[in-house]
C-alpha positions as CSV (number, residue, x, y, z in Angstrom):
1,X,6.9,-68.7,30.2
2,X,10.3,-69.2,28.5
3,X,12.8,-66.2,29.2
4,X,13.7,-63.9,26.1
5,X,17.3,-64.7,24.9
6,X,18.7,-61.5,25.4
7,X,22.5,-60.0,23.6
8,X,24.9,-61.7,26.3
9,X,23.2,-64.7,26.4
10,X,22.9,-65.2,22.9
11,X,26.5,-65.0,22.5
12,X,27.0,-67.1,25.2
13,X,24.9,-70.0,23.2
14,X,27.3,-69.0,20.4
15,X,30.5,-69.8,22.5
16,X,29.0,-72.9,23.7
17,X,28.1,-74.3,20.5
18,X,31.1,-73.2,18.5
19,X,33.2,-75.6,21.5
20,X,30.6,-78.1,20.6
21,X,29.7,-78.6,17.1
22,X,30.4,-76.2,14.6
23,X,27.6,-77.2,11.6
24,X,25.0,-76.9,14.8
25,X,26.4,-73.4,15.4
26,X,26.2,-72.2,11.8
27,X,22.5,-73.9,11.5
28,X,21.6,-72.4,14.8
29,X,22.4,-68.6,13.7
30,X,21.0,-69.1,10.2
31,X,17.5,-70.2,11.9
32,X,17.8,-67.3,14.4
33,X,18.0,-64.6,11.7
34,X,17.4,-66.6,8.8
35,X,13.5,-66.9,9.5
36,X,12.8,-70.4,8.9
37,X,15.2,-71.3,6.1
38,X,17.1,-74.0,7.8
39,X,13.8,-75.5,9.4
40,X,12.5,-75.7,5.4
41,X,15.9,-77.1,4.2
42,X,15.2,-79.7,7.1
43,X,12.1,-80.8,5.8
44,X,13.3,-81.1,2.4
45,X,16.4,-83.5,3.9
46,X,13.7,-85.6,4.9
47,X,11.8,-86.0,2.1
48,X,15.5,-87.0,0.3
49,X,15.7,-89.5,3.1
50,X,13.3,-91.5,2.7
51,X,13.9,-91.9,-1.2
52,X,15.8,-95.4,-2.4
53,X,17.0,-93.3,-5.5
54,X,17.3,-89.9,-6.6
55,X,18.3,-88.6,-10.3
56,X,19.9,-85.5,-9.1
57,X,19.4,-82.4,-12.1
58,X,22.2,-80.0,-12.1
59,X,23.4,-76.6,-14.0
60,X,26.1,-77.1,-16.1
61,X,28.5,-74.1,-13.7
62,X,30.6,-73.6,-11.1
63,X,28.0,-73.2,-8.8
64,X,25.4,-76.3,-10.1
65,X,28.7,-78.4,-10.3
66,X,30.2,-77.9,-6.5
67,X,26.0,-78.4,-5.5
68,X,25.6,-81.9,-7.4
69,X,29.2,-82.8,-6.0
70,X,27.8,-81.9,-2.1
71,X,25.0,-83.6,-2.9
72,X,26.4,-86.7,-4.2
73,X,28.7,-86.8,-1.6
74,X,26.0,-86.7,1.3
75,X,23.6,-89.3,-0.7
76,X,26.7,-91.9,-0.6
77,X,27.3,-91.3,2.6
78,X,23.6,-92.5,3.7
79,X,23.3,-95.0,1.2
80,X,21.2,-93.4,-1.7
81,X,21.7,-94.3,-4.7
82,X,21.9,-91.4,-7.1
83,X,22.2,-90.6,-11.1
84,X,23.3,-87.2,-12.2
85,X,21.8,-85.1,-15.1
86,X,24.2,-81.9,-15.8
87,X,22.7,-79.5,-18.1
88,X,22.6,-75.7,-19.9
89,X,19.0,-75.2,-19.0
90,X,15.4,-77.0,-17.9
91,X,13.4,-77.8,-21.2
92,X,10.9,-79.0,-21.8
93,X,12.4,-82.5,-23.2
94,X,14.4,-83.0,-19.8
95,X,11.5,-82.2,-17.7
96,X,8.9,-85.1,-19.5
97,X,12.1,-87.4,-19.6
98,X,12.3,-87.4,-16.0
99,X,10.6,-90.6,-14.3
100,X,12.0,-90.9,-11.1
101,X,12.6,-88.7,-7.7
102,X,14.9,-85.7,-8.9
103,X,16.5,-83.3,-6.4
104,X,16.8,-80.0,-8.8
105,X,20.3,-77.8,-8.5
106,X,20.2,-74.5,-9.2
107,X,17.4,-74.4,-11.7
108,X,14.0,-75.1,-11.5
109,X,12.8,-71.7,-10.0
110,X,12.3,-70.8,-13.9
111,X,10.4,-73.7,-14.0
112,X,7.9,-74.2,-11.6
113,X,5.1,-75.1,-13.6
114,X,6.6,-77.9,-15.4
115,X,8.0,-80.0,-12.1
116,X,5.5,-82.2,-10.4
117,X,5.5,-83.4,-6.5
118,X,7.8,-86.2,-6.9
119,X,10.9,-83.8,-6.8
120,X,12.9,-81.2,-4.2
121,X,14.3,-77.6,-5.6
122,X,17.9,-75.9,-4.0
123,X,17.7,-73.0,-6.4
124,X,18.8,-69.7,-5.7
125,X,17.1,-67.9,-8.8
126,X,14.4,-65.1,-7.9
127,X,11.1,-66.3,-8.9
128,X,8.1,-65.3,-7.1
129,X,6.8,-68.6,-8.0
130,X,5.9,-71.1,-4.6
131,X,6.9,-74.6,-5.5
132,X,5.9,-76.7,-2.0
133,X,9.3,-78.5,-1.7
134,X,11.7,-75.8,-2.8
135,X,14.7,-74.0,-1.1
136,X,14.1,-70.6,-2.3
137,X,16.2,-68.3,-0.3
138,X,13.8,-65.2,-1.6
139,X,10.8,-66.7,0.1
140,X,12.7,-66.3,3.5
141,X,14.2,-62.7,2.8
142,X,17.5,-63.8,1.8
143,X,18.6,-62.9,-1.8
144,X,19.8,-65.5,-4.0
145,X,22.4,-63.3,-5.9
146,X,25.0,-62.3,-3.1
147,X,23.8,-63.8,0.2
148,X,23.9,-68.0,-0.9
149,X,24.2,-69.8,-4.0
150,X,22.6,-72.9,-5.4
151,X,25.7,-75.2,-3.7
152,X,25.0,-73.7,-0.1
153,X,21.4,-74.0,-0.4
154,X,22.3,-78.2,-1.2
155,X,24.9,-77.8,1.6
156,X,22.2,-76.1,4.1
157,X,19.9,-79.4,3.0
158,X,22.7,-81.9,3.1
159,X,24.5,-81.3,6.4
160,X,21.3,-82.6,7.6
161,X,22.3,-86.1,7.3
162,X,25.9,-85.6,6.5
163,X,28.9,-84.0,7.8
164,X,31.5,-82.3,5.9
165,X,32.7,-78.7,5.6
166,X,31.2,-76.0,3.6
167,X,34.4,-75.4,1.3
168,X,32.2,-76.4,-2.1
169,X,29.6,-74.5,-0.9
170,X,31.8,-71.6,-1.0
171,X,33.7,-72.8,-4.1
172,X,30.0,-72.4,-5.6
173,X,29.4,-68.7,-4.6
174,X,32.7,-67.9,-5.9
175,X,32.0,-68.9,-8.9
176,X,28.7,-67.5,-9.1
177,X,30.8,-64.5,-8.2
178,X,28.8,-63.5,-4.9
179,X,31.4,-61.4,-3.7
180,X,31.4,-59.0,-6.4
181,X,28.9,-56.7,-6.1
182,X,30.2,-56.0,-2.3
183,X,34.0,-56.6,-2.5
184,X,33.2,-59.9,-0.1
185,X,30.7,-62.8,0.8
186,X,27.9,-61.7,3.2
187,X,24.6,-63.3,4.2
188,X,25.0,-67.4,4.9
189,X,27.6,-67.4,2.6
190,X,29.5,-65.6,5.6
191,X,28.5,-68.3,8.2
192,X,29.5,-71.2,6.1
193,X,32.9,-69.4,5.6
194,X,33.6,-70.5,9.1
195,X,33.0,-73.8,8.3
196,X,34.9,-74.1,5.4
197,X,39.0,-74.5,4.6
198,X,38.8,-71.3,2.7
199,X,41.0,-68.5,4.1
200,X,40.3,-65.2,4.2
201,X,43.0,-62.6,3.5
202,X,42.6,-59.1,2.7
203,X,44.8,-57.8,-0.4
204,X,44.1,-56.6,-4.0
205,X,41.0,-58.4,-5.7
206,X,42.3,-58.0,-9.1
207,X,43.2,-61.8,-10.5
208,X,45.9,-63.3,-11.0
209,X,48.1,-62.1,-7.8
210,X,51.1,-65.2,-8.9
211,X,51.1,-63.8,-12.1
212,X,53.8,-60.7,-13.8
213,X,52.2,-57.6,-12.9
214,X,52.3,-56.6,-16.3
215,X,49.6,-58.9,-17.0
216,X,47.7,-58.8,-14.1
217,X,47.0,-55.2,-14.3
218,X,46.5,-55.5,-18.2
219,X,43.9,-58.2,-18.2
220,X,42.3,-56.6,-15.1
221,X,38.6,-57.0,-15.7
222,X,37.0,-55.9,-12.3
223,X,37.7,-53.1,-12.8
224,X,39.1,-52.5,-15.8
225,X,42.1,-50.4,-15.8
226,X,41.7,-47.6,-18.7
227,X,44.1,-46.8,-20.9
228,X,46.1,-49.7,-19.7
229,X,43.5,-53.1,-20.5
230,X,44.7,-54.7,-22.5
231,X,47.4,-52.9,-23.8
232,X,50.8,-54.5,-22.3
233,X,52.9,-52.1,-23.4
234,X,51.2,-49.5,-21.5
235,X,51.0,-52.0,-18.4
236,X,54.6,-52.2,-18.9
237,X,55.0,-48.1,-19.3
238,X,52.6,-47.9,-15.9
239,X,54.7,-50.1,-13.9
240,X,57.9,-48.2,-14.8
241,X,57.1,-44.6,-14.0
242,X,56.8,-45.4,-10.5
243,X,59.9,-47.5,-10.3
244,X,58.1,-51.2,-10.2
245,X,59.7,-53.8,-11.5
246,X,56.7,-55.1,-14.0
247,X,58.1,-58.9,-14.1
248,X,57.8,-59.5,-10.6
249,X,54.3,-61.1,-9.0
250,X,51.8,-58.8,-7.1
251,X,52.5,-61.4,-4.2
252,X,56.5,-60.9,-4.3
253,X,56.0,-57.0,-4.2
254,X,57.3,-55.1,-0.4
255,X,54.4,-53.3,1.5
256,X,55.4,-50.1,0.3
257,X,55.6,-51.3,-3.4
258,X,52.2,-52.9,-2.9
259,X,50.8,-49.1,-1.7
260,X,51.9,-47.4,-4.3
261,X,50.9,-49.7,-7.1
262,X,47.3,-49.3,-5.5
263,X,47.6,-45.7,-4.7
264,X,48.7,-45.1,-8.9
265,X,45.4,-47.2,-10.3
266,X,43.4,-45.3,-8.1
267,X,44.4,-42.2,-8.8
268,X,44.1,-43.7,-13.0
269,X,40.4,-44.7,-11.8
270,X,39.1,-41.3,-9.9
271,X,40.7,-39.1,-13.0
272,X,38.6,-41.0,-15.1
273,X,35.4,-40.1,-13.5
274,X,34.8,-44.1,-12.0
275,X,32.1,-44.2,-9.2
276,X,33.5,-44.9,-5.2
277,X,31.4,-48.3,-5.7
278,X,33.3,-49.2,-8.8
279,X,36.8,-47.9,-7.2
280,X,36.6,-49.6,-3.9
281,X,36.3,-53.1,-5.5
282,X,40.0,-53.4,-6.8
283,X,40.4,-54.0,-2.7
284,X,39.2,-56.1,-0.8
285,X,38.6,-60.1,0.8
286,X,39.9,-62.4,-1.8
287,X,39.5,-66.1,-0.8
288,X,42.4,-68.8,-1.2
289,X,42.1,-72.8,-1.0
290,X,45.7,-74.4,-0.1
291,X,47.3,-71.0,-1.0
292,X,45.7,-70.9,-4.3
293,X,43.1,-68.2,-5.6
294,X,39.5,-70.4,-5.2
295,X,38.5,-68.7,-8.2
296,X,41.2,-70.3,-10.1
297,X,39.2,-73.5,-8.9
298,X,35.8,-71.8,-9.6
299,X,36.8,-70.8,-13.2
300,X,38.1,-74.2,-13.8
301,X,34.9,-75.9,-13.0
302,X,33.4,-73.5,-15.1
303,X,35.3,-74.1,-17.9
304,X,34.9,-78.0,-17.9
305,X,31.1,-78.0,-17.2
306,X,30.0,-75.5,-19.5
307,X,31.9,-77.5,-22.4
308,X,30.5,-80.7,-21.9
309,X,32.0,-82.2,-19.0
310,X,30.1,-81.6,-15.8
311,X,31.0,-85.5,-14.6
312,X,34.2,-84.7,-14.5
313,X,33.9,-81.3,-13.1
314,X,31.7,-83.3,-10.0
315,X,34.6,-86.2,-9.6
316,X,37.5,-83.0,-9.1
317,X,35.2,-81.7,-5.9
318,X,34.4,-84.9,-4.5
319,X,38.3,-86.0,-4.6
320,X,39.1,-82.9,-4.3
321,X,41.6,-83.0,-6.9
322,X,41.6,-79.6,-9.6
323,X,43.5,-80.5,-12.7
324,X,42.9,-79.3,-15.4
325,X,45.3,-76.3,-16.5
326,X,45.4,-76.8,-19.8
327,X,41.7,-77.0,-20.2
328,X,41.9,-73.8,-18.5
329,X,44.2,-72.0,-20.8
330,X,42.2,-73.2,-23.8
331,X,38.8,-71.7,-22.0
332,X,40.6,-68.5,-21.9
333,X,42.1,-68.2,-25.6
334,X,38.5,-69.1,-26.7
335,X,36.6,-66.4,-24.5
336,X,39.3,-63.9,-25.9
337,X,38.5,-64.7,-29.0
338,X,34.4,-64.7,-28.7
339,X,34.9,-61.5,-26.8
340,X,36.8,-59.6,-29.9
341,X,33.8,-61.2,-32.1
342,X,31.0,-60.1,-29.9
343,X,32.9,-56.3,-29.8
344,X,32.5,-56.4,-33.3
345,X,29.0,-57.6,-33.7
346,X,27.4,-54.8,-30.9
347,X,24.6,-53.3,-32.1
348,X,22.3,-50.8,-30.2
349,X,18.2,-50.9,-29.9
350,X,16.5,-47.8,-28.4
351,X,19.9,-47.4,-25.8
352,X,20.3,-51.2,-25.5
353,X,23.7,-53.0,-26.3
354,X,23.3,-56.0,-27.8
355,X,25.3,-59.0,-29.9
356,X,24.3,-62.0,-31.9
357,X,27.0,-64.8,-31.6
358,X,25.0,-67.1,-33.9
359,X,26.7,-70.4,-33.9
360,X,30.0,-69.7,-33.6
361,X,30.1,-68.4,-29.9
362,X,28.7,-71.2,-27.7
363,X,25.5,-70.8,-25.9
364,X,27.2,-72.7,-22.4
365,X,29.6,-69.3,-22.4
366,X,27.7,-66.5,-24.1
367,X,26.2,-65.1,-21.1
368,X,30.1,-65.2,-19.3
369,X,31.1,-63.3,-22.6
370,X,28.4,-60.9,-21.9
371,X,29.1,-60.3,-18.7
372,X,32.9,-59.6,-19.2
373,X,31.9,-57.2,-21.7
374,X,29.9,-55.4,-19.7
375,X,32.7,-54.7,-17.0
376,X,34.9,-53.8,-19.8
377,X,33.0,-51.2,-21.6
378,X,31.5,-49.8,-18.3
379,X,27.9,-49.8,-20.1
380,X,25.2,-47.5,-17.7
381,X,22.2,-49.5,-19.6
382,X,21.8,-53.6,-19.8
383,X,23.3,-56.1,-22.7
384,X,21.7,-58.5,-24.1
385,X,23.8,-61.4,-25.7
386,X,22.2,-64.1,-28.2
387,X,23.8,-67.5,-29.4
388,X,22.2,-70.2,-31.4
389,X,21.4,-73.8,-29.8
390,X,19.5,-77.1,-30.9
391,X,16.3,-75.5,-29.2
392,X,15.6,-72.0,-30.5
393,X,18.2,-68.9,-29.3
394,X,20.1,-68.3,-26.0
395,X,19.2,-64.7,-24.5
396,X,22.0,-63.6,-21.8
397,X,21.2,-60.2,-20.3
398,X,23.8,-58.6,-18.1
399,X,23.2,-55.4,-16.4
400,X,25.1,-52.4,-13.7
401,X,24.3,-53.2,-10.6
402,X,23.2,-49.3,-10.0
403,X,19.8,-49.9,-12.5
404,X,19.2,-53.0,-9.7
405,X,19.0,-50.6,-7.4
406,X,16.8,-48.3,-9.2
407,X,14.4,-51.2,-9.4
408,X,15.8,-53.1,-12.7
409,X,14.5,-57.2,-12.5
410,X,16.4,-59.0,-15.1
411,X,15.3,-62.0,-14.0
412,X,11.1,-61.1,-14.4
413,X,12.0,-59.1,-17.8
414,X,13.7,-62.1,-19.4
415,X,11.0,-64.7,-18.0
416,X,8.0,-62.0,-19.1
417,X,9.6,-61.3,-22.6
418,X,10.3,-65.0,-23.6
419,X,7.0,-66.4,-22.5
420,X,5.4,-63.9,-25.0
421,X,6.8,-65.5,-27.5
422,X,6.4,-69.2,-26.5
423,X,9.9,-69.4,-24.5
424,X,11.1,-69.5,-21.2
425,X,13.6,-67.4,-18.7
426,X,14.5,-66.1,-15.6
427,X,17.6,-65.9,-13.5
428,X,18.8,-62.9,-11.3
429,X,18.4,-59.3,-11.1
430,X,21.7,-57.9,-12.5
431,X,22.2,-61.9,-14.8
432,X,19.7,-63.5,-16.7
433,X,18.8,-65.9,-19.5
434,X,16.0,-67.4,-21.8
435,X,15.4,-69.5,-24.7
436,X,13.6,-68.5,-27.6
437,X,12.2,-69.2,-30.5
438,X,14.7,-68.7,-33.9
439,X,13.7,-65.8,-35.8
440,X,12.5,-64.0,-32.9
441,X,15.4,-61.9,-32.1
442,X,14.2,-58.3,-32.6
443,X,10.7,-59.1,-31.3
444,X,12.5,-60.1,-27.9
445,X,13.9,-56.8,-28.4
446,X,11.3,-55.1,-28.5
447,X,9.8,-56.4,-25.4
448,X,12.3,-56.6,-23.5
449,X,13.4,-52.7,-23.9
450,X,9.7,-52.1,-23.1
451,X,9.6,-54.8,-19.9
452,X,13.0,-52.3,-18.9
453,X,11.5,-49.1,-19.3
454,X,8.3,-50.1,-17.3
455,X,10.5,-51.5,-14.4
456,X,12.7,-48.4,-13.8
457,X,9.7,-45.7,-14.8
458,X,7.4,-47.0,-12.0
């Protein structure tokens, strides 16, 4: 009989295999706790393996991007060749126009039903769907939305006949903004930290450290500062009644300037009535690449995949080169802009926000508007965002993460809802989408706010 692994030597296998090989350490303690993951992720490999070509299927994000880029990467280096597909969403059209081996990234989980044998799935969406040869972190306990992202479920896959560090991977939970809810990465996300060049410093997690204080505490969106977002002047006003010079950067500030600054937007928050949960994220990890914020990089990606140019989002990661500033400040101007629409186009249905950005606030960006929103005003119920597309409406739903953990499932609500009226949906808890039919608007309405009171009244 083999002898249990007991605390000291378990850590002593960790020692020994951190001095050895560092991707068999992390794949080691992810099997250990993770129960099973990595031995499914294994399996998949080989089924990619023994392919001669693979059209890989990607979202159009941060996280989708940095997943096709691992991917791609790790099929050169064994000599597959590969196509790449990035898109908004599954339809139906993309599905039937597939005619080869396709390795799905982050989608598909919304999708089950429509994808045949001849494919693989690294998709950290809830569904509650089984799809034989799909990575689904919530099959193995792990959840999708803060623990690992679609690009560390492709990196979990690929480092089985590959070897390159995990930095995309955590580029991709970045951007999917996995350390949000808890002020940091956790779960697998945490493991492949270590094998990454991200480092981990602990400071202020409001963005745009490099920047004039002024405008960092102005345009602060998690959390938002009240009386002072937006507003410059006040920024300015804050900064000077404690004796702060307001041009300088957060990173050129002393320790002591640093404590204050922090101690003041506390005290702003707590006066306000702002939850501990809400107050204790404006500190935190925050997570730099080459002494640059990797959610510069993240929201960069972003930008440039969600308007059209996923290709060359997926060349930056696999040369590592992220250029693309003024593409950046253009992203920004326009989500200012569809924000200030959407503010004036919120409408209300039974205690439910919602906005219609018809065709003049893209449907790539509408759920990122939504979800800014939604930080901004501090909203206690969910938001539902709509934009027009080619194939019917885009639904984004955004909710607190306090009605998750009363029970609220964005993710079932959305798919539920639009498959009622001939759509399709799904996502995560506290973010989801669908596409609908046009015209449908208020009937989705009307089921969703009935698929929300079900959830949190049982």
């Amino acid at each position: 009989m083999k002898a249990p692994i007991t605390p000291l030597s378990f850590f002593k296998i960790l020692a020994f295999l951190s001095k050895t090989n560092h991707n068999l350490l992390i794949s080691w303690h992810i099997s250990y706790w993770g129960m099973g993951i990595i031995e499914k992720a294994r399996e998949i490999a080989g089924i990619i393996e023994r392919q001669d070509e693979i059209c890989i299927v990607t979202h159009c994000d941060a996280d989708g991007i940095t997943g096709a880029a691992i991917a791609k990467k790790a099929l050169d280096e064994i000599g597959i060749k590969c196509e790449i597909k990035v898109v908004r969403y599954l339809s139906r059209k993309i599905l039937q126009g597939v005619d080869k081996f396709t390795w799905f990234i982050d989608l598909g989980n919304g999708n089950i039903a429509g994808i045949n044998g001849n494919a693989v799935i690294t998709d950290h969406h809830f569904s509650n769907e089984y799809h034989e040869r799909a990575l689904n972190p919530f099959y193995y306990g792990i959840d999708g939305e803060t623990e690992i992202s679609a690009a560390g479920l492709a990196y979990l896959v690929a480092s089985n006949f590959s070897d390159f560090d995990a930095t995309l991977a955590i580029m991709g939970a970045i951007g999917d903004l996995q350390d949000l809810r808890f002020g940091r990465l956790t779960g697998i996300n945490r493991q492949l930290l270590k094998n990454s060049k991200v480092e981990i410093k602990k400071d202020i997690r409001i963005y745009g450290r490099k920047k004039p204080l002024y405008k960092m505490i102005a345009y602060a969106t998690d959390p938002v500062i009240p009386g002072i977002f937006k507003r410059v002047r006040n920024a300015i006003g804050f900064l000077s009644r404690i004796d702060i010079d307001y041009k300088k950067s957060w990173n050129e500030c002393s320790r002591e300037e640093k404590k204050k600054i922090l101690s003041e937007l506390i005290k702003i928050l707590v006066t306000k009535g702002f939850s501990y949960d809400y107050i204790t994220r404006i500190f935190g990890e925050v997570y730099e690449l080459d002494g640059e914020d990797i959610r510069e990089y993240a929201t960069l990606l972003n930008s440039i995949g969600k308007y059209g140019y996923g290709m060359e989002a997926i060349k930056m990661c696999i040369e590592e080169k992220f250029d693309g500033k003024n593409l950046l400040k253009k992203h920004r101007s326009k989500i200012c802009n569809y924000i200030e629409y959407a503010k004036k186009k919120l409408d209300e249905y039974k205690g439910i926000y919602y906005f219609h950005g018809g065709n003049y606030i893209m449907d790539t960006v509408v759920g990122t508007v939504a979800g800014m929103i939604l930080r901004e005003e501090d909203f206690s119920t969910p938001l539902l965002a709509f934009a027009e597309n080619e194939e019917g409406i885009k639904v984004s739903a955004r909710a607190p993460y306090n009605l998750v953990e009363k029970g609220l499932n964005l993710s079932i609500a959305m798919k539920n809802a639009a498959e009622m009226l001939g759509g399709n949906g799904g996502g995560h808890k506290a973010a989801a989408g669908a596409i609908i039919p046009k015209g449908m608007e208020e009937r989705f309405l009307q089921i969703f706010d009935a698929e929300i009171r079900n959830q949190l009244t049982l």
